[in-house]
C-alpha positions in Angstrom: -55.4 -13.6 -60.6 -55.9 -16.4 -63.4 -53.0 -18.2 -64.4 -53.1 -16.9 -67.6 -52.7 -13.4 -66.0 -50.1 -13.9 -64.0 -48.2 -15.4 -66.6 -48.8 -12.2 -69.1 -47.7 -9.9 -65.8 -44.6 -11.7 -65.3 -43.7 -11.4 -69.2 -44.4 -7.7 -68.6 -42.2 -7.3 -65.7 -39.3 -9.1 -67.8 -39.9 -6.9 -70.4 -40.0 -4.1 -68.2 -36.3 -4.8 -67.0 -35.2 -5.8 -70.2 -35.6 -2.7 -71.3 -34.0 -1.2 -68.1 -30.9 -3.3 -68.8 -30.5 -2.6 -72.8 -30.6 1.2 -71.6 -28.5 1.0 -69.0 -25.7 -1.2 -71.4 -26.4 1.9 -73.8 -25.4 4.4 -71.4 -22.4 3.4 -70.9 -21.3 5.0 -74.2 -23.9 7.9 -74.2 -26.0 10.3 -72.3 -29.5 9.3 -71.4 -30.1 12.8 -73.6 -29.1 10.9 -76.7 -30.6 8.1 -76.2 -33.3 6.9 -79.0 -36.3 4.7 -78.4 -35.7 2.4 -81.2 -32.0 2.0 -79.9 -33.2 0.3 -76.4 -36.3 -1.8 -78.4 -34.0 -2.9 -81.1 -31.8 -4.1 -78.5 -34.6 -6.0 -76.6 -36.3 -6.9 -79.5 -39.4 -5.3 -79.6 -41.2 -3.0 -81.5 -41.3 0.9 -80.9 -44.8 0.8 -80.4 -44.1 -2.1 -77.4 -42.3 0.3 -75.5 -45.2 1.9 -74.2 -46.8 -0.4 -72.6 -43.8 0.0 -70.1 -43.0 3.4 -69.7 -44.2 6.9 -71.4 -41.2 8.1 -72.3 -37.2 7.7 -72.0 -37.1 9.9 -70.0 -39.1 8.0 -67.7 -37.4 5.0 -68.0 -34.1 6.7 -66.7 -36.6 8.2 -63.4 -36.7 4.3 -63.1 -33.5 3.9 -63.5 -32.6 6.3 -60.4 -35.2 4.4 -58.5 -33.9 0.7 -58.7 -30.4 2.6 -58.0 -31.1 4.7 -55.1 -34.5 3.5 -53.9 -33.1 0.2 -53.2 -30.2 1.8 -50.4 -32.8 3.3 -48.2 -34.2 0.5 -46.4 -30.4 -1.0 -46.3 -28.9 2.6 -45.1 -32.0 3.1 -42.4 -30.9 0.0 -40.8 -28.0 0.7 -40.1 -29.0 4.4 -38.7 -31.1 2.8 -36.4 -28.5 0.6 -34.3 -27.7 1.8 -31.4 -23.4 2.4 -31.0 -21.3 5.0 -32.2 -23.0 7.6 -34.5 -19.7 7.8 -36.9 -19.5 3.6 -36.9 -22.7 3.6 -38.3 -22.7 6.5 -41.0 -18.8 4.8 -42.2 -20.6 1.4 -42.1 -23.4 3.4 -44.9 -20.4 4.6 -46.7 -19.0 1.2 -47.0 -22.6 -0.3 -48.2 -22.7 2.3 -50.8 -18.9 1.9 -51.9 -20.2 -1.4 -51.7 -23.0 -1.4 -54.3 -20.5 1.2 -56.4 -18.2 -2.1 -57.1 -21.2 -4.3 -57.4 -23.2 -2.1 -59.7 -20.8 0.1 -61.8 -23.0 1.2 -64.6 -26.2 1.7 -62.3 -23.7 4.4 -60.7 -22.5 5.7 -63.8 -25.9 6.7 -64.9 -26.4 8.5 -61.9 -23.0 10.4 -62.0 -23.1 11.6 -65.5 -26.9 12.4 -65.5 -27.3 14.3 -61.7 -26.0 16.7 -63.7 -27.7 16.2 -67.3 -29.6 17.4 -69.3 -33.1 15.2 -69.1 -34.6 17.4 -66.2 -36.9 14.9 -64.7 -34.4 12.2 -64.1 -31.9 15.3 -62.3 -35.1 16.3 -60.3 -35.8 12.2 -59.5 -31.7 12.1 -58.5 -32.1 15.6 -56.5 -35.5 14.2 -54.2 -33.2 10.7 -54.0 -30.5 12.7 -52.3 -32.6 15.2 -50.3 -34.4 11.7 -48.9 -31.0 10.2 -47.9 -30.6 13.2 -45.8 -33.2 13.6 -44.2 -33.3 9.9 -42.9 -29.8 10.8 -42.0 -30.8 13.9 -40.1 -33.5 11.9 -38.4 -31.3 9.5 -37.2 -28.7 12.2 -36.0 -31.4 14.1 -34.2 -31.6 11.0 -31.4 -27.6 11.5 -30.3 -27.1 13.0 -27.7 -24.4 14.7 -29.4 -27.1 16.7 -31.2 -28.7 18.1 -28.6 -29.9 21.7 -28.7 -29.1 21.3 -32.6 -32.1 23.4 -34.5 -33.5 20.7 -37.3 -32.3 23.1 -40.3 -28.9 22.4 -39.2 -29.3 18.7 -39.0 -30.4 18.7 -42.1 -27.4 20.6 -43.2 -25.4 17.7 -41.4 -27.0 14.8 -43.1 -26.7 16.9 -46.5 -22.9 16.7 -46.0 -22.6 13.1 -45.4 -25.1 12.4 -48.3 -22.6 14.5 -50.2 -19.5 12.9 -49.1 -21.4 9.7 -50.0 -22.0 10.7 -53.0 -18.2 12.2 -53.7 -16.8 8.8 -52.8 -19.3 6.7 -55.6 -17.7 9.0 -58.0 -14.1 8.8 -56.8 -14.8 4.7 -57.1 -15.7 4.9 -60.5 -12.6 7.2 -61.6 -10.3 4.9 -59.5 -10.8 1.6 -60.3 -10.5 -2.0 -58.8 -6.6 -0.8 -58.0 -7.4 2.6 -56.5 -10.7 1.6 -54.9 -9.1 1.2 -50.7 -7.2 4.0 -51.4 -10.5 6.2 -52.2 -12.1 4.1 -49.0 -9.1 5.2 -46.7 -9.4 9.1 -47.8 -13.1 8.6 -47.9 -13.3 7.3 -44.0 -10.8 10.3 -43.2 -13.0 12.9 -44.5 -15.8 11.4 -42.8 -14.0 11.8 -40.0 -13.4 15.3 -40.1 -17.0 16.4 -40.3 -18.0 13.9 -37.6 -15.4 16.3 -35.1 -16.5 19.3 -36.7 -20.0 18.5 -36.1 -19.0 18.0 -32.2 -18.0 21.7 -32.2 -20.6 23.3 -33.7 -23.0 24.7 -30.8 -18.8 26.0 -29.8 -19.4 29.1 -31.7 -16.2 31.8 -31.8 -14.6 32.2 -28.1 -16.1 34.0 -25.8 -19.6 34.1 -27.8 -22.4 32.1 -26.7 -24.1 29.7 -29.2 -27.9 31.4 -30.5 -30.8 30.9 -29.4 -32.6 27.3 -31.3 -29.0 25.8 -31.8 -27.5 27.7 -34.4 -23.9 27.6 -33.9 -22.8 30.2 -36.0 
């Protein structure tokens, strides 16, 4: 690559993130929904026509959004599911990174609270495949504890959908709380964790006096 190239490519890549960060400041008040083109290029300062040389669409550029949110964590979270120790150490220690990044990155979070829900279906579907990634890495790493033996892999995934959930419940009870009611939302957050980490040990159980079903299935 010439100089000249690489110099146009890093003006692109600014740009791109420019754009990113006007959206994301203009989220705060509104719903990725509502959100015009010429809002985010007036606020970066470029024309409407600019915008395409970074992205197709809005709703494209919140899909990005969810990526530089989420996509970031699972290299971070994978690391931790792969050290050896106590299984419910490590998946507190993920909720702590993410309660972590919820302080760090407020807005980022935000966005993904208010639109997992929206009304801009390709950024809910990017959100939903987000998620159903977290849990499966999570399942993954469940499935080499001995605690999980005889466990069929549907109900893994189950399992790692629940903590992904609880993850997810706590970034939202951050937001709502605050800087003053953020350890308080980390205390409950570690309890509830808890809980499913001892239900989970008593799941092959099944009712007394029943034997659990063939391929794991507790219940």
């Amino acid at each position: 690559m010439s100089h000249t190239a690489g110099i146009r490519q890093s003006q692109k890549l600014k740009t791109r993130q420019a754009l990113l960060d006007a959206a994301l400041g203009l989220l705060e008040h509104q719903s990725l929904s509502s959100l015009g083109l010429r809002e985010v290029t007036r606020a970066v300062g470029i024309t409407p026509t600019a915008f395409y040389r970074h992205f197709e669409s809005i709703p494209a550029l919140g899909v990005a959004l969810v990526e530089q949110t989420l996509g970031s964590l699972h290299g971070m979270i994978g690391a931790i599911l792969t050290e050896t120790g106590d299984s419910e150490v490590r998946l507190d220690r993920s909720v702590g990174l993410i309660a972590r990044h919820v302080r760090e990155q407020p807005a980022h979070f935000r966005f993904i609270a208010r639109e997992q829900h929206g009304g801009v279906g390709p950024v809910r579907e990017a959100i939903a495949a987000q998620l159903q990634l977290f849990a499966e890495e999570v399942a993954a790493a469940l499935a080499t504890e001995p605690e999980s033996q005889g466990w069929a892999e549907e109900d893994l995934l189950m399992l790692g959908g629940l903590y992904v959930d609880h993850m997810v419940v706590t970034a939202s009870a951050i937001l709502d709380a605050g800087p003053d009611g953020a350890a308080r939302v980390a205390r409950v957050a570690r309890r509830r964790l808890r809980l499913i980490t001892l239900g989970a040990l008593h799941w092959l159980d099944g009712p007394p006096g029943v034997a659990p079903r063939a391929g794991g299935h507790g219940r």
